[in-house]
C-alpha positions as a printed NumPy array, in Angstrom:
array([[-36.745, -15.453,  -2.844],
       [-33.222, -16.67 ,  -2.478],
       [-31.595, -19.687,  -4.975],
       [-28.929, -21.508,  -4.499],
       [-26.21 , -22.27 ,  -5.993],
       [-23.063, -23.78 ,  -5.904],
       [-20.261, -24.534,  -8.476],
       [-16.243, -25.324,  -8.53 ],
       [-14.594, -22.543,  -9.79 ],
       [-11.068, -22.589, -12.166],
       [ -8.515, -21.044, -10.058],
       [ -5.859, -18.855, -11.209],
       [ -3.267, -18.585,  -8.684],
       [  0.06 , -17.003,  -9.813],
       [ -0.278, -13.469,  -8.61 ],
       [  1.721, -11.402,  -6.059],
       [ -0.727,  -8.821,  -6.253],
       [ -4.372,  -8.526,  -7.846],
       [ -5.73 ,  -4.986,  -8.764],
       [ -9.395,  -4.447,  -9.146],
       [-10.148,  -1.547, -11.233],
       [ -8.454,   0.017, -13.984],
       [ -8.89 ,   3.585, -13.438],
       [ -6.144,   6.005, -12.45 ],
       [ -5.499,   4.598,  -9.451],
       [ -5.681,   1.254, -10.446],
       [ -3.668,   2.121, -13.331],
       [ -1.08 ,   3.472, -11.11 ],
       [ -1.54 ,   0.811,  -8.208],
       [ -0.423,  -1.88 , -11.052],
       [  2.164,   0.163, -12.912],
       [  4.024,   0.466,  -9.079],
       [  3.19 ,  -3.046,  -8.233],
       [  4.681,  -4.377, -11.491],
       [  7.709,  -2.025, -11.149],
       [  8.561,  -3.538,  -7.98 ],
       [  8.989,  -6.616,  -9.101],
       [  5.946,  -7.97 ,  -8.23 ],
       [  3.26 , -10.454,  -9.732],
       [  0.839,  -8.315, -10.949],
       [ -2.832,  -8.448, -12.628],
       [ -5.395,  -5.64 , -13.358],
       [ -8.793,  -6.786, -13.886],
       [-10.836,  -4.029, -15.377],
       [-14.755,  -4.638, -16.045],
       [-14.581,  -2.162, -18.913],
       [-12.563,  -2.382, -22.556],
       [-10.087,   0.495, -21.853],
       [ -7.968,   1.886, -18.498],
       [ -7.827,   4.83 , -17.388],
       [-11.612,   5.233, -16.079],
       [-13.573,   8.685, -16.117],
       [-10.331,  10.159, -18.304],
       [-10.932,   7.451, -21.269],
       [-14.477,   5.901, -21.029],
       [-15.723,   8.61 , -18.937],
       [-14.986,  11.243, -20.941],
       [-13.908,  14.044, -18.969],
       [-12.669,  16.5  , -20.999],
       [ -9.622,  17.659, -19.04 ],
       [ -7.537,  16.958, -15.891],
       [ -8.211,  18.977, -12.646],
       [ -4.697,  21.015, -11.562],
       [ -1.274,  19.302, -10.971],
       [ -0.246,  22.187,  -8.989],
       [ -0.669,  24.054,  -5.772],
       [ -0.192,  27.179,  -7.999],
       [  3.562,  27.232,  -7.594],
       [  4.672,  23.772,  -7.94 ],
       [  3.7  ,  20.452,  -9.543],
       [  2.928,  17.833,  -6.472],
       [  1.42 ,  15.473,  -8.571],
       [  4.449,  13.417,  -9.33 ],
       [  5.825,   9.959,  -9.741],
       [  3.294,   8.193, -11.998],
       [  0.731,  10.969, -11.909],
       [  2.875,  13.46 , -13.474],
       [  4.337,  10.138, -16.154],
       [  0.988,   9.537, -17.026],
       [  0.043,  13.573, -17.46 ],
       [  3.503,  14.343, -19.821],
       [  3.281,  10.951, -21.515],
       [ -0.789,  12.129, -22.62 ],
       [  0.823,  15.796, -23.446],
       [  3.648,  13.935, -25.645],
       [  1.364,  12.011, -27.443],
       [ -1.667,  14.271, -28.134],
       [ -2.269,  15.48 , -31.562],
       [ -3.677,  18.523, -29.929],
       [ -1.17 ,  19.939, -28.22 ],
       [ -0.578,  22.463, -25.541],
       [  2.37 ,  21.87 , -23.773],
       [  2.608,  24.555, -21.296],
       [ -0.525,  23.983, -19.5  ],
       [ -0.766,  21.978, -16.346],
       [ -3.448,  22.941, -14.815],
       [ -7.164,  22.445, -16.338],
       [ -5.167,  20.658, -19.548],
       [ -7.448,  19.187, -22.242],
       [ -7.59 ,  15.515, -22.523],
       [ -7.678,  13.377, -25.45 ],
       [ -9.498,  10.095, -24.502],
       [ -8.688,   8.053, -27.074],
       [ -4.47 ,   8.612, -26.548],
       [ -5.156,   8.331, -22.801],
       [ -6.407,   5.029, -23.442],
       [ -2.895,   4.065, -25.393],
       [ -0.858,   5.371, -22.619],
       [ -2.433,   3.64 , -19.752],
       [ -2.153,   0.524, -21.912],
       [  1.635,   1.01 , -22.82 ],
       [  2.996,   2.174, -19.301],
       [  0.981,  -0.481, -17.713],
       [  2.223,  -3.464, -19.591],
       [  6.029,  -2.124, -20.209],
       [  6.15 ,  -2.131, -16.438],
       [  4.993,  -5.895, -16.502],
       [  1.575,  -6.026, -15.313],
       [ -1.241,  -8.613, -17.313],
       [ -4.503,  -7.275, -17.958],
       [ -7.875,  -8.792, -17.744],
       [-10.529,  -6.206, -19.247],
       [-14.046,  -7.242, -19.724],
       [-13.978,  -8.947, -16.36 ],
       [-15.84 ,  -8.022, -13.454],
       [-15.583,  -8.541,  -9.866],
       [-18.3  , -10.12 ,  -7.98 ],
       [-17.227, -12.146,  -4.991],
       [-14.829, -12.528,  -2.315],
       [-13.753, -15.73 ,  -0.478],
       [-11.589, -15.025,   3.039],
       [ -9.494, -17.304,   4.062],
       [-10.339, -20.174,   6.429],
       [ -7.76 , -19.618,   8.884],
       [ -7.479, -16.103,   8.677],
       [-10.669, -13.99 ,   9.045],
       [ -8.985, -11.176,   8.137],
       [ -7.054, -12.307,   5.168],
       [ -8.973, -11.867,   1.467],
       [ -7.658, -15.441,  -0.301],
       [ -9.222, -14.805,  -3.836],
       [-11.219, -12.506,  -5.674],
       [-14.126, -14.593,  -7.638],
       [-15.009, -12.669, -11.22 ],
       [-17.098, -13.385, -13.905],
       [-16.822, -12.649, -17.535],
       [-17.233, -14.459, -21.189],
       [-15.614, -17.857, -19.454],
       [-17.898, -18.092, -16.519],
       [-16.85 , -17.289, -12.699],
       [-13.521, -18.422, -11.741],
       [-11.37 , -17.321,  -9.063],
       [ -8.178, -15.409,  -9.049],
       [ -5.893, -15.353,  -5.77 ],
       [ -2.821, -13.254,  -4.502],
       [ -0.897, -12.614,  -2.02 ],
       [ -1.871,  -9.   ,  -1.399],
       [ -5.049,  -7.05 ,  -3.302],
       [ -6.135,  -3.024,  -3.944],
       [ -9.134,  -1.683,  -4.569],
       [ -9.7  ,   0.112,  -7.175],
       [-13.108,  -0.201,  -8.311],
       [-14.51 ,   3.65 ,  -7.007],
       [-17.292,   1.546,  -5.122],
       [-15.073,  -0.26 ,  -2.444],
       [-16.055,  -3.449,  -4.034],
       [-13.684,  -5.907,  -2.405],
       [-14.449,  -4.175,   0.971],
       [-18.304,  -4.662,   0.329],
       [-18.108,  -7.988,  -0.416],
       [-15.456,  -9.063,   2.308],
       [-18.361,  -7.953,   4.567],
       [-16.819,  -5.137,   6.154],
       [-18.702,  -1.537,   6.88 ],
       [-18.298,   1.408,   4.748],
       [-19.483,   4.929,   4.531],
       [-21.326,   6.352,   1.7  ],
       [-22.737,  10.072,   1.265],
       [-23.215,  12.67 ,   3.537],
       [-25.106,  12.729,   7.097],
       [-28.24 ,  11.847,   5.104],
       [-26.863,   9.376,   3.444],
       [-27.088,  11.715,   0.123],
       [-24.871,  11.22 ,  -2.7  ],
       [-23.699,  13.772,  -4.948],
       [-25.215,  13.562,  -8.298],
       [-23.584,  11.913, -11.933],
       [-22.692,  13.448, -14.71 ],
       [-22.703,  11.909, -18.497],
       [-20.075,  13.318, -20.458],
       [-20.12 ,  13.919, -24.289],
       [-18.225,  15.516, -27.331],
       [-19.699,  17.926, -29.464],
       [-17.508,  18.279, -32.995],
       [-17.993,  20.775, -36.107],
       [-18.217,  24.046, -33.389],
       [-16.545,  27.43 , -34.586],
       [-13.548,  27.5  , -32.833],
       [-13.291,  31.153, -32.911],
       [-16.065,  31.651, -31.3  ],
       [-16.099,  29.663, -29.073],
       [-12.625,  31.229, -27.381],
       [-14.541,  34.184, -27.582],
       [-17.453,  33.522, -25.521],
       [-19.478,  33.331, -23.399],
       [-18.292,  31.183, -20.72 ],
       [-20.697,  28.672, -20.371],
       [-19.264,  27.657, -16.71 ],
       [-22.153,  27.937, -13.912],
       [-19.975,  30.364, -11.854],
       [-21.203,  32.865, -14.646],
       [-24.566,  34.37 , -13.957],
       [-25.262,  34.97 , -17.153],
       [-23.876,  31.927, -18.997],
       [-26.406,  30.709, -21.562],
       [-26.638,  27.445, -19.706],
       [-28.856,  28.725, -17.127],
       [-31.281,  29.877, -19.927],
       [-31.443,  26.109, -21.306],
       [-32.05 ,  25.283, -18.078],
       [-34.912,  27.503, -17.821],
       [-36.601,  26.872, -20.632],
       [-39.686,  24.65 , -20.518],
       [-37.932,  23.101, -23.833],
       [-35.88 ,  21.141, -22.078],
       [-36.75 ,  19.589, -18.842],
       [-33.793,  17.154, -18.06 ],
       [-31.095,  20.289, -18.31 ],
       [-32.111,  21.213, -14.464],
       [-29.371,  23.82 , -13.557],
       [-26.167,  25.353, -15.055],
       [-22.936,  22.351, -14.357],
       [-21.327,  23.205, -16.954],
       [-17.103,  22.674, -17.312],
       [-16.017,  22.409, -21.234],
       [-12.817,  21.795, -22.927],
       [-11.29 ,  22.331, -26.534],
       [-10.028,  19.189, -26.591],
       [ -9.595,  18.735, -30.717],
       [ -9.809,  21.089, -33.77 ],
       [-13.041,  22.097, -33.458],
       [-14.189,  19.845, -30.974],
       [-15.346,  20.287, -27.423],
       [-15.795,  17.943, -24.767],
       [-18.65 ,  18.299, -22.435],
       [-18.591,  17.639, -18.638],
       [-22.194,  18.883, -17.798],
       [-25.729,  18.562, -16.745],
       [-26.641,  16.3  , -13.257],
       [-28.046,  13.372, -12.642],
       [-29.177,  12.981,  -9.19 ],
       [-29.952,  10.113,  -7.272],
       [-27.914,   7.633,  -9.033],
       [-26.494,   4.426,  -7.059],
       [-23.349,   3.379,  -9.048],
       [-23.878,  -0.199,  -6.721],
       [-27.247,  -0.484,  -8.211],
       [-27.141,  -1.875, -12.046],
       [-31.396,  -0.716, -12.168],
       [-29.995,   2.845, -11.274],
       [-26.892,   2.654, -13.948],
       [-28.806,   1.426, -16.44 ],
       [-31.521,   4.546, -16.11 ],
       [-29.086,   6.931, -15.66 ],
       [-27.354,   5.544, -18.932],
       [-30.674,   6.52 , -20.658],
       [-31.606,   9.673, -18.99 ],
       [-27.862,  11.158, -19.472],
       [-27.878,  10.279, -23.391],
       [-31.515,  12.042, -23.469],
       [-29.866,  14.582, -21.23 ],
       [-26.887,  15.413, -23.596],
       [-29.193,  15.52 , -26.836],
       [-31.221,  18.323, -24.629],
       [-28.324,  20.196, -23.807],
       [-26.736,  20.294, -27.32 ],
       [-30.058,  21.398, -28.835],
       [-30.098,  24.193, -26.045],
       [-26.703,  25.307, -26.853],
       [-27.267,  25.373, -30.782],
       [-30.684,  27.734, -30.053],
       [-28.56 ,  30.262, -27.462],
       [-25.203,  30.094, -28.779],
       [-25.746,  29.095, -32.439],
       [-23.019,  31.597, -33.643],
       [-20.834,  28.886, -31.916],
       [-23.178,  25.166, -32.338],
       [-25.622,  26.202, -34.909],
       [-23.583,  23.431, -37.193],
       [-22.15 ,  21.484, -34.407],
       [-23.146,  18.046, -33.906],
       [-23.237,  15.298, -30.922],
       [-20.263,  12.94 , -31.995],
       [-20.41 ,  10.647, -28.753],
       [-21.727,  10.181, -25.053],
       [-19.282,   8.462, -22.431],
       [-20.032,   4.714, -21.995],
       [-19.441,   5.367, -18.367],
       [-21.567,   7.259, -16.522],
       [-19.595,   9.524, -14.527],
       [-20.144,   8.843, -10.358],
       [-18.776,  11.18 ,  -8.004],
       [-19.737,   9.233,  -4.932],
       [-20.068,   5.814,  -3.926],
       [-18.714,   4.011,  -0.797],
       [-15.927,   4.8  ,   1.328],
       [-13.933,   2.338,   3.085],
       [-13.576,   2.994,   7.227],
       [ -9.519,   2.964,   7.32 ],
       [ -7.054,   3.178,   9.978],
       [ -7.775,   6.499,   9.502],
       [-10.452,   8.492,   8.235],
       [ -9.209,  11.876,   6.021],
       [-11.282,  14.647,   7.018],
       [-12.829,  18.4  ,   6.025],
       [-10.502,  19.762,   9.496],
       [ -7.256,  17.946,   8.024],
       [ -8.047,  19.766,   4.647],
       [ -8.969,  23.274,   6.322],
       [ -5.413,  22.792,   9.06 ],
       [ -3.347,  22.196,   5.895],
       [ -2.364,  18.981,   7.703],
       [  0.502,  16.839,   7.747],
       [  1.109,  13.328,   8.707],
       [  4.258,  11.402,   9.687],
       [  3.008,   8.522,   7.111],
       [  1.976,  10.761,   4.758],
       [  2.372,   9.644,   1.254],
       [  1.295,  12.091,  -0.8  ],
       [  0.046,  15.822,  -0.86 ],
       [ -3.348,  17.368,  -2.535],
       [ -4.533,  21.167,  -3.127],
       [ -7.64 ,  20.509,  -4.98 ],
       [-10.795,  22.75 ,  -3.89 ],
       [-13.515,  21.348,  -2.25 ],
       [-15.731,  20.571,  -5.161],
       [-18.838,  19.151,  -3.744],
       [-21.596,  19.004,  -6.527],
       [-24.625,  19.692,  -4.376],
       [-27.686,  17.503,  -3.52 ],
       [-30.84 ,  17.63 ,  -4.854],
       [-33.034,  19.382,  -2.485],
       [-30.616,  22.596,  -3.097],
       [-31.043,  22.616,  -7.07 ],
       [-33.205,  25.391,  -7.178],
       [-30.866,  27.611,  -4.94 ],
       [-28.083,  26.922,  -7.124],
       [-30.008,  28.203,  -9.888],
       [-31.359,  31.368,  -8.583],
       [-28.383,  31.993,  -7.594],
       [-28.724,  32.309,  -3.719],
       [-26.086,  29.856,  -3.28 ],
       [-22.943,  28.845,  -5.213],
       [-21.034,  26.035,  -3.019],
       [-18.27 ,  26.171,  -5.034],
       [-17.396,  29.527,  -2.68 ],
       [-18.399,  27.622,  -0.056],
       [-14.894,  26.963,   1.421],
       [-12.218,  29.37 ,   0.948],
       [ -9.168,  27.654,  -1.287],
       [ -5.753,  27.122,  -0.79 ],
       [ -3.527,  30.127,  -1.207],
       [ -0.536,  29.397,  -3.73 ],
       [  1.806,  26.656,  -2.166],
       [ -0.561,  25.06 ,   0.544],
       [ -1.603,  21.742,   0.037],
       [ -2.736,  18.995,   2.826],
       [ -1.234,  15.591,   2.926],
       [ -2.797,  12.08 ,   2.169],
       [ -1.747,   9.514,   4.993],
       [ -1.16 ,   5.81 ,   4.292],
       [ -3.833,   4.588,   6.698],
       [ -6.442,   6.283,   4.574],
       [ -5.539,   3.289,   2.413],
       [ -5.595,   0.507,   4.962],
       [ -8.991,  -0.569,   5.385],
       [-10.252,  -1.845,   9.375],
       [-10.577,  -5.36 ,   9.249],
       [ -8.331,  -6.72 ,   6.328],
       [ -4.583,  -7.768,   6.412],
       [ -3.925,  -8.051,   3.26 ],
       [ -5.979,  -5.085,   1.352],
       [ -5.125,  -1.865,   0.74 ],
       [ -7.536,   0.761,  -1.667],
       [ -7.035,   3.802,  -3.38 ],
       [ -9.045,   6.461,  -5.53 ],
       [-12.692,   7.467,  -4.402],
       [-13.125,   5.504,  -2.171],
       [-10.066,   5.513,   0.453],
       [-11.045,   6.6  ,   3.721],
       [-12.198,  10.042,   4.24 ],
       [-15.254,  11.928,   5.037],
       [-17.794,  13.43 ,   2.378],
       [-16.77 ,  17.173,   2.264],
       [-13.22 ,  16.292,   1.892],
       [-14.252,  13.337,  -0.662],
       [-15.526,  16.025,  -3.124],
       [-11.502,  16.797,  -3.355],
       [ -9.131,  13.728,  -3.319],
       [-11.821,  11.989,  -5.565],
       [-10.772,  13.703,  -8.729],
       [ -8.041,  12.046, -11.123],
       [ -4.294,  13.88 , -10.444],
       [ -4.973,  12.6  ,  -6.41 ],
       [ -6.5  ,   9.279,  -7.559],
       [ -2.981,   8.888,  -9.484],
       [ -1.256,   9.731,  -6.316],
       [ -3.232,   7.337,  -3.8  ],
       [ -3.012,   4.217,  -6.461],
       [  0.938,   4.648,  -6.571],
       [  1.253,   4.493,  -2.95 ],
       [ -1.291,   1.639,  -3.026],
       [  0.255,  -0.229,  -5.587],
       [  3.681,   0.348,  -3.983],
       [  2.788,  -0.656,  -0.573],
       [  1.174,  -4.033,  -1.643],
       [  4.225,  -5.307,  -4.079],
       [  6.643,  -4.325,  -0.639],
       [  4.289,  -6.285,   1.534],
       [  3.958,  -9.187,  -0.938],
       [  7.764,  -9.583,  -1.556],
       [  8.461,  -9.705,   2.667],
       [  5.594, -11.906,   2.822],
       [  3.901,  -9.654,   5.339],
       [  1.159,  -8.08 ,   5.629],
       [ -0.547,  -4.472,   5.344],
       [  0.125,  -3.901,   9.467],
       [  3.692,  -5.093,   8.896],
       [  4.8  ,  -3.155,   6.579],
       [  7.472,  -0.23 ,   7.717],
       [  5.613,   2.936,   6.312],
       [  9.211,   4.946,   6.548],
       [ 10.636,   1.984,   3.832],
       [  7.432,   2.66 ,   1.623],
       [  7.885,   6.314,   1.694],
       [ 11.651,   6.045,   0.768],
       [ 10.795,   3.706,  -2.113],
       [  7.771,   6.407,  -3.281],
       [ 10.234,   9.262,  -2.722],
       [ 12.675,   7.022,  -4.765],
       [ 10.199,   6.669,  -7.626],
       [  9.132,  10.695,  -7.987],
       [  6.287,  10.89 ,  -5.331],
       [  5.721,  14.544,  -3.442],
       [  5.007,  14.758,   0.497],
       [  6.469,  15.847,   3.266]])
């Protein structure tokens, strides 16, 4: 059954460029935007930016290196120095696998976003697109909802941002999501265990699942708790004796779905009280006294939809080491797939470990990110960035993770305030002027 409804809506109407999603690469997308000069507003459904780093709560920040150089630059690597800077736990050398502390991620986002000039809208989420009436392929307003009702918020040029491809969902176009099945990989629910021995816990054991004999796999084995199903486990000092927890799987989750959220909300709170009472019984000389300060109120999604772009990033460009003459950025991250379902109990016997499933880059080889990974088919005047740019699953399981998604909203962010001030369009824009101007402003390609 179907109801109808119709309403005016309040429109706001003063933007050179809207930005849907505060996560890094909506972070970045409106801290470039608003650098250029441009209009710009970040509407963010949450009450904090910076996404899976703040209100996800993942506990540190995948390399910003190919293993000889930092290519994570421009606002990526201002974001990662300002977090170092700031950080009452400090360890200023590291740059690859560095801790993160949530709650001074959250300031930075907020400072570097609005010193650049950028308004944001948090508690406001997106649910509607209207096109324009003489231009199919022009988006003329985003409709949102939050505490004042629906109302409508237009711009000349908008990014996507939201990790779900949002804008291009609603704007009707088709999308890609999963792999040939149409399987997903599975969520994760973060969470911070405080009051461990520190001491111990540098000492060991590794509770990573690339270690056979990591305790996690005998929590997962015991009948004694059921949800902890295999041995994901990545953990990070990331205060005095405090360590935050990226770990456990969640499979099946639709991050489009609000049913499927709202379970997995549950199941990953019941899954985290599981896996700390697992980890006090076989490593109490390190959490015998520890206990469960917080879960993440995000639930961490790896995969969602995918926009189809002018072009479509894929698992041969990443194994050629490709480049691309509109390249505007560069990534070495490992293909880190998490792996369906219906291989679990592999994983855990340890017949398979897809982590070893692809060899990785040697030191100094990286791939580059081209620009029409961030033009979606069908849309003048949209351009994406983060998860879900335009590339295929395998390769997904790489660029999705945060030091790329910096990279990617940048370029995004960039590319629409360019196009907004020459009053042009995505397809009109002169990719070798955007590249100078990223090059200008600290970005890495080739």
């Amino acid at each position: 059954m179907n109801l109808s409804f119709s309403r005016e809506l309040p429109l706001y109407a003063r933007y050179d460029v809207i930005v849907a999603g505060g996560g890094p690469a909506g972070c970045a997308a409106a801290i470039a935007s608003a650098r250029e000069g441009a209009r710009t507003l970040l509407i963010e459904d949450s009450g904090a930016l910076g996404g899976m780093g703040t209100i996800g709560l993942v506990p540190a920040w995948c390399p910003f290196t190919d293993q000889e150089k930092v290519i994570y630059r421009g606002v990526a690597w201002e974001v990662f120095e300002s977090l170092k800077a700031e950080s009452t736990y400090k360890n200023t050398d590291i740059v690859d696998w560095a801790p993160i502390d949530a709650e001074t991620l959250k300031r930075v986002y907020d400072r570097l976003v609005t010193e650049a000039g950028a308004e944001v809208l948090f508690n406001t989420r997106i649910c509607d697109v209207v096109m324009d009436e003489n231009e199919p392929e022009r988006l003329d307003c985003l409709v949102a909802a939050n505490k004042r009702g629906l109302m409508a918020y237009r711009a000349d040029m908008f990014v996507d941002c939201t990790g779900d491809a949002d804008i291009i969902a609603f704007a009707g176009l088709t999308f890609a999501c999963g792999d040939e099945k149409g399987q997903t990989q599975p969520a994760t629910h973060c969470f911070i265990l405080s009051n461990i021995d520190e001491d111990a816990y540098l000492a060991g054991p590794e509770l990573h699942m690339s270690k056979r004999d990591s305790p996690v796999y005998d929590i997962a084995r015991s009948d004694k708790y059921p949800l902890v199903t295999d041995g994901h486990s990545c953990n990070n000092l990331i205060g005095q004796g405090t360590v935050g927890f990226n770990a456990g799987h969640i499979w099946g989750v639709d991050s489009t779905n609000p049913e499927s959220v709202s379970k997995a909300l549950m199941h990953g709170r019941a899954l985290a009280h599981e896996f700390h009472e697992g980890l006090k019984e076989f490593c109490p000389g390190v959490y015998a006294d520890s206990f469960l300060v917080s879960t993440a109120p995000a639930i961490g999604i790896r995969e969602s939809r995918r926009v189809i772009g002018e072009y479509t990033l894929s698992m041969d460009d990443y194994l050629r080491r490709r480049s691309f003459p509109d390249e505007i950025g560069r990534n070495a991250y490992f293909i880190d797939v998490h792996y369906t379902e219906d291989k679990r109990a592999k994983v855990v016997s340890g017949e398979l470990n897809e982590e070893d499933a692809y060899a990785r880059y040697k030191p100094g080889e990286s791939h580059g990110i081209p620009f029409r990974c961030l033009t979606p088919k069908g849309l003048v005047n949209v351009l994406t960035a983060g998860r879900n740019i335009s590339c295929d699953h395998q390769i997904l399981g790489s660029v999705r993770v945060m030091p790329p998604c910096l990279v990617t909203g940048q370029a995004a962010g960039t590319a629409a305030a360019m196009a907004a001030g020459l009053k042009t369009n995505v397809k009109g824009l002169a990719v070798d002027a955007l590249r100078g101007q990223l090059r200008k402003n600290g970005a890495y390609f080739i």
